[in-house]
N, C-alpha and C positions, 0 to 999 in steps of 0.2 A: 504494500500500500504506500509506504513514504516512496520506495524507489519511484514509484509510477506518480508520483504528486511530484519527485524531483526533477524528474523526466519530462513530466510536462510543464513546469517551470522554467526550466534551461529550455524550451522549445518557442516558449513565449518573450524570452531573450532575445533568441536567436532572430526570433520574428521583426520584437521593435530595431533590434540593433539595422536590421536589413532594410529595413522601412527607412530609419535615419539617414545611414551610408546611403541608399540610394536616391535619398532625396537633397541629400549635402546640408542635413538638420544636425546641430549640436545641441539645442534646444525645442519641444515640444510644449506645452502649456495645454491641456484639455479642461473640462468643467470640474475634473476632481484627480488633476493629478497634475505635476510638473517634472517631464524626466530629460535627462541632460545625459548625454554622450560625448565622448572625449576620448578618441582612439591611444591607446597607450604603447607604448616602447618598453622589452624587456631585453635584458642583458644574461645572456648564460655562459658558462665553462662550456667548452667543445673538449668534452673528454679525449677523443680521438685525436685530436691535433696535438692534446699535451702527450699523448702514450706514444706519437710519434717523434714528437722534439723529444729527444732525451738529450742532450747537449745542455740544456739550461737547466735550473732550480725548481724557476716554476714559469709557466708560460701556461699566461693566458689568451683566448682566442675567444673573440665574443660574436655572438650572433644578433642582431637585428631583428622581435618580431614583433608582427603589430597584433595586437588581441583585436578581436573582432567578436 
């Protein structure tokens, strides 16, 4: 029962976020609600890149993604 209430909440996510993006909205305002989208930038370790530098200490490699 929750997985299926969570499932269909991350579905109704999915929905406004696509409604937004494709309408080049970062704000909406409706009769009973005010929601704001704001595409974000994450930074992660590229395990693979450090397993293949062995030469250095530590070497970081970072990736670019945009959450959607």
């Amino acid at each position: 029962m929750k997985e299926e209430i969570d499932n269909e909440l991350k579905a109704v996510e999915h929905s406004i976020i696509g409604y937004m993006t494709e309408n080049w909205l970062d704000m909406e305002i409706t009769d009973t609600a005010k929601i704001t989208y704001r595409p974000q930038n994450r930074t992660s370790l590229d395990r693979e890149d450090c397993a293949e530098d062995r030469e250095f200490d530590v070497f970081i490699s970072e990736q670019y993604k945009t959450a959607s």
